[in-house]
NUKESE-23303 format. One record per residue (C-alpha): y, x, z; residue number from 1; residue in one letter. Coordinates in nm, 3 decimals. Each point is the difference from the previous one (the first is absolute). Layout:
% residues N
SITE  Y  X  Z  num  residuo
SITE  Y  X  Z  NUM  A
...
//
This chain:
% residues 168
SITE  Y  X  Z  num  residuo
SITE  -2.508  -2.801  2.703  1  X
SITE  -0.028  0.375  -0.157  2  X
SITE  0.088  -0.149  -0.314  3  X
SITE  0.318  -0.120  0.138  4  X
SITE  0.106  0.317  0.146  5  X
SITE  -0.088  0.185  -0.292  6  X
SITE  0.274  -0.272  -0.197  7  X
SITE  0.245  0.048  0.254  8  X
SITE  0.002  0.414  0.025  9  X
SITE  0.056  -0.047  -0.401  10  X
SITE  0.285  -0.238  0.012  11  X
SITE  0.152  0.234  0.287  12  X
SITE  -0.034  0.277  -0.216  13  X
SITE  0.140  -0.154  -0.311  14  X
SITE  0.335  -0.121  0.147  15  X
SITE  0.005  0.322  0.201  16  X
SITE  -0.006  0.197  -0.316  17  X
SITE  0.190  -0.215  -0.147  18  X
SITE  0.285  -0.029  0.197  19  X
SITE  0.361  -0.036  -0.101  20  X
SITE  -0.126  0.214  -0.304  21  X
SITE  -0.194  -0.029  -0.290  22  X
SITE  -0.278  0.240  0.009  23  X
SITE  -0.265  0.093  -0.270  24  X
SITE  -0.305  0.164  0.012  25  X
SITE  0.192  0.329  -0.207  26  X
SITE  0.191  0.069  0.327  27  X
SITE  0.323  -0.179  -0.137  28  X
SITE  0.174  -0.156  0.267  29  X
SITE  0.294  -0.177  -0.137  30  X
SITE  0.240  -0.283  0.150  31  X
SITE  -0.067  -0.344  -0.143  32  X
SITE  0.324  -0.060  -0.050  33  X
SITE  0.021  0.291  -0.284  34  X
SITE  -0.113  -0.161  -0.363  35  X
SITE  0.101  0.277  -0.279  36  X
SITE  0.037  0.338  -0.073  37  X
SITE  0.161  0.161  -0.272  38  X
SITE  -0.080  0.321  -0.144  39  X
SITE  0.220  0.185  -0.243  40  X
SITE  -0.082  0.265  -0.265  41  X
SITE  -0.018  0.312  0.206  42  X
SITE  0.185  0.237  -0.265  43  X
SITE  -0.160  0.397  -0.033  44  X
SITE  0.281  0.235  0.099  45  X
SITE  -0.221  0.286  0.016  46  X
SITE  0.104  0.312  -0.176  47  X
SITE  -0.329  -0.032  -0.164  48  X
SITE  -0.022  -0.304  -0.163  49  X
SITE  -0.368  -0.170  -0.054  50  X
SITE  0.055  -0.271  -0.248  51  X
SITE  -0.199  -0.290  0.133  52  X
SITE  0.033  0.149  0.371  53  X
SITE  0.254  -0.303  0.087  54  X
SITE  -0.208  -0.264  -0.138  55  X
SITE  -0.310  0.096  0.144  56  X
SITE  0.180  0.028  0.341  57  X
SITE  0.195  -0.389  -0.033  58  X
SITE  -0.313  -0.192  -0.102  59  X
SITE  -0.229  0.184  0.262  60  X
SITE  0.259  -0.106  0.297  61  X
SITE  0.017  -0.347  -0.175  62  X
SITE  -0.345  -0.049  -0.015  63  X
SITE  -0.068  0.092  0.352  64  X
SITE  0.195  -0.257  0.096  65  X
SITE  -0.110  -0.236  -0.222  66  X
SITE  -0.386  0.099  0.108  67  X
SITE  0.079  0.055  0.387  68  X
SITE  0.242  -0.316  0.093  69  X
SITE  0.087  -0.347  -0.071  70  X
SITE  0.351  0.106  -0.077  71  X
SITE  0.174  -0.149  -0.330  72  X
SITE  0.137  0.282  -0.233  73  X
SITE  0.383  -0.065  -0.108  74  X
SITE  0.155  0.249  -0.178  75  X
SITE  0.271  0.042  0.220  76  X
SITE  0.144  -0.141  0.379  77  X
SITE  -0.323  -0.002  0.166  78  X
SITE  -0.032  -0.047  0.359  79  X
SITE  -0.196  0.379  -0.036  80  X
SITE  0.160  0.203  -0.213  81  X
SITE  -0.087  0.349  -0.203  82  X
SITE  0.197  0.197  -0.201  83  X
SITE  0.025  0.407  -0.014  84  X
SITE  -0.117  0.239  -0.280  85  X
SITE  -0.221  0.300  -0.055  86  X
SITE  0.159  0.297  0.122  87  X
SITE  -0.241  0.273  -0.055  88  X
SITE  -0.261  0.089  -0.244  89  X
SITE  -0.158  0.330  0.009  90  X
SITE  -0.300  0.247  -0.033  91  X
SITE  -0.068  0.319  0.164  92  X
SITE  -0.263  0.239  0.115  93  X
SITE  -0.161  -0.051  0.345  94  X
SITE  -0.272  0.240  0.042  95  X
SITE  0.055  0.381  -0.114  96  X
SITE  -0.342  0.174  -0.029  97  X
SITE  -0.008  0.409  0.060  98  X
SITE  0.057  0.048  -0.403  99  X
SITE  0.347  -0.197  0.083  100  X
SITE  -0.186  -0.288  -0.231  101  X
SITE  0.062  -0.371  0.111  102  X
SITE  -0.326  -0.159  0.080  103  X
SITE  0.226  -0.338  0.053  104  X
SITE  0.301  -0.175  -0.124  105  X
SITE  0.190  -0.241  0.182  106  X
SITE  0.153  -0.316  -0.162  107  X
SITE  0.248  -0.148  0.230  108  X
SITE  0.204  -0.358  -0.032  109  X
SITE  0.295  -0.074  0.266  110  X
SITE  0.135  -0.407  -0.060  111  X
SITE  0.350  -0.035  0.232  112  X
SITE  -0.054  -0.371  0.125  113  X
SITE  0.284  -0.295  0.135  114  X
SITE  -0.220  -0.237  0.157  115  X
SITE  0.233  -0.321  0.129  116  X
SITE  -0.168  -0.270  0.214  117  X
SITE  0.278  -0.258  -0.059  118  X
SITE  -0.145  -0.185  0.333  119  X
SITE  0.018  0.288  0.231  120  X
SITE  0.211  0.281  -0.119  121  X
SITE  -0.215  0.222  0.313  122  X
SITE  -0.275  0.038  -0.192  123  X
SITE  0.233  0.125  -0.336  124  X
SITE  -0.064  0.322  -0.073  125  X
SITE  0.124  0.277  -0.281  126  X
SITE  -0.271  0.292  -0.021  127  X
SITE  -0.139  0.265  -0.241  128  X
SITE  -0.395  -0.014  -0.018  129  X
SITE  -0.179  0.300  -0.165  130  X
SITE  -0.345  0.012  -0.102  131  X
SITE  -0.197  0.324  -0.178  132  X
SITE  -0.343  0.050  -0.177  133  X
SITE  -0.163  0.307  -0.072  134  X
SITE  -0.183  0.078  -0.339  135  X
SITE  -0.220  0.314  -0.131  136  X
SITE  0.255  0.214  -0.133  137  X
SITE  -0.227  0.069  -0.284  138  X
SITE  0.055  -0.364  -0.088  139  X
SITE  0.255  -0.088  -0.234  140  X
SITE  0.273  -0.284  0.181  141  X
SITE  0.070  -0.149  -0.330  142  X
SITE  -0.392  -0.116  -0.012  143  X
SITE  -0.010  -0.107  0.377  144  X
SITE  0.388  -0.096  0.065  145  X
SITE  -0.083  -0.435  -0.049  146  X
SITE  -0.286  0.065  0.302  147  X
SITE  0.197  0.193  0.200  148  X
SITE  0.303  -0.156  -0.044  149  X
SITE  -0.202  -0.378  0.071  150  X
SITE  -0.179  0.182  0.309  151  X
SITE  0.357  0.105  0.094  152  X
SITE  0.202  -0.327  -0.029  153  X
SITE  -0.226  -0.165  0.204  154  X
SITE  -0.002  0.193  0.305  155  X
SITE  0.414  -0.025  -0.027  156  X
SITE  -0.042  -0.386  -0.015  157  X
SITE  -0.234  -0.040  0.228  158  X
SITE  0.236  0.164  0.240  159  X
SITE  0.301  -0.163  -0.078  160  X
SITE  -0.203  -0.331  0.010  161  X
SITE  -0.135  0.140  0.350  162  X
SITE  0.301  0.058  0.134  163  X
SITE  0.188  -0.302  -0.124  164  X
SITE  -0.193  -0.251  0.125  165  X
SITE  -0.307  0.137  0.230  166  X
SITE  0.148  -0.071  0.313  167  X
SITE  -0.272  0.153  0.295  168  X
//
């Protein structure tokens, strides 16, 4: 008899949680009746240009989705769609010691983001997302710019995907 409950609570739960959505255990909650998402080239149009800035950024966001949903990639139409470019690239001192010497450097990225949910324009959105790391100014960026630029990109995906389809 316990065993039965016990097999009944779990097949409550699962079509609780599964609802009229599909759900996976990353927090993605996305309608079943959305298949593909596209993804374009996000372009850099930051006054400061890092040359592989824009790819780094594209295959991160397309291998979240890849990695974190059952979605099909097409290159373009999807029922989810992403397209924007990198806006901002930039370093700058943070902390000012009493000699007026930076102890820290901050690198900052800002990616301006159309998201369009072709099933349910509500959930569309068009956003800038900023992210920033800070580095031992002592440090040259050119040696540490690939980790902090990989550290940076994904905090700005994981946003994006956060806010595109982690609906709490």
């Amino acid at each position: 008899m316990r065993n039965l409950k016990i097999i009944f609570t779990f097949l409550l739960l699962t079509v609780y949680i599964s609802g009229c959505r599909v759900y996976s255990f990353t927090g993605a909650s996305i309608s079943p009746d959305i298949k593909t998402v596209s993804i374009t080239y996000f372009k850099n149009e930051a006054s400061l240009v890092q040359p592989s800035l824009s790819q780094v950024f594209t295959e991160k966001m397309n291998d979240k989705f890849v990695s974190q949903t059952n979605l099909t990639q097409v290159k373009s139409g999807g029922d989810l769609q992403f397209e924007g470019a990198i806006v901002d690239y930039f370093s700058q001192p943070t902390a000012i010691q009493g000699n007026e010497q930076a102890a820290l450097n901050r690198l900052t990225i800002s990616v301006k983001v159309k998201f369009t949910n072709t099933k349910d324009e509500k959930q569309s959105f068009e956003s800038v997302f900023s992210r920033f790391t800070d580095y031992d100014s002592k440090k040259n960026l050119t040696s540490i710019e690939q980790d902090l630029i990989n550290e940076i990109c994904n905090q700005l995906v994981d946003d994006i995907f956060n806010k595109a389809v982690i609906n709490w």
